[in-house]
N, C-alpha and C positions, 0 to 999 in steps of 0.2 A: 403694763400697758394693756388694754382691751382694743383688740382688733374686730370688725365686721368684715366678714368676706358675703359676698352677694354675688350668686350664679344660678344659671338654668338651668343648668347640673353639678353635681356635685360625688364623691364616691359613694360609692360604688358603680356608679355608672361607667360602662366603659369607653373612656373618650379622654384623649390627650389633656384635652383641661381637665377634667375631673382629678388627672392622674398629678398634676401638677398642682392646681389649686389644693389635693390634699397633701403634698409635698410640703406646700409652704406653711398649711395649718400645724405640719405636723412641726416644722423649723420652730417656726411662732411658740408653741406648745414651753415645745423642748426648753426653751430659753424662760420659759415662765411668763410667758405673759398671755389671757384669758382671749381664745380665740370665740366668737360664735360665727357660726355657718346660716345662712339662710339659701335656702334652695326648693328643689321641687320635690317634690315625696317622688323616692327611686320608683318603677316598676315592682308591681306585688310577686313575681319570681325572682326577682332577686332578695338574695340574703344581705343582710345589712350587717357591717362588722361594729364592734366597739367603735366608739372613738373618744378621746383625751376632751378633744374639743367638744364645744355646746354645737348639737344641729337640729334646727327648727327648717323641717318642711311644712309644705303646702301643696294641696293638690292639682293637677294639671290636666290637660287633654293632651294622651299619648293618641299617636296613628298604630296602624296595623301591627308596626314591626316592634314600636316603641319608641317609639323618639319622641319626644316633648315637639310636640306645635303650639307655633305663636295663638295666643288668643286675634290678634292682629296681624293678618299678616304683614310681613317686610320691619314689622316696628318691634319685633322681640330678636334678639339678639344675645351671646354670650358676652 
């Protein structure tokens, strides 16, 4: 089976969904079936690990601390 996961963030980012959404990529994986990831390109200090799955980022506007902001606000959401 080919799965699409689609989020605002994704791992390494440290954030409960990140943590989870790559949980389920990694379930997915394990059982054989071809995960791809779409997400935001992490922050340039963070290190990026392997991963099994396929992940295609794209770039964003982070704020000061790093957080991904909506290009719109109220209308982007995880």
């Amino acid at each position: 089976m080919r799965v699409a996961i689609v989020s605002r963030i994704y791992r390494p980012e440290p954030s409960a969904a990140s943590l989870f959404l790559g949980a389920v990529a990694d379930e997915l994986t394990g059982r054989g079936n071809r995960v791809v990831v779409l997400t935001a390109r992490p922050p340039k200090s963070t290190r990026t690990p392997r991963h099994v799955e396929t992940v295609r980022t794209f770039p964003v506007v982070r704020d000061r601390q790093g957080y991904v902001r909506g290009y719109i606000p109220y209308l982007s959401f995880d």
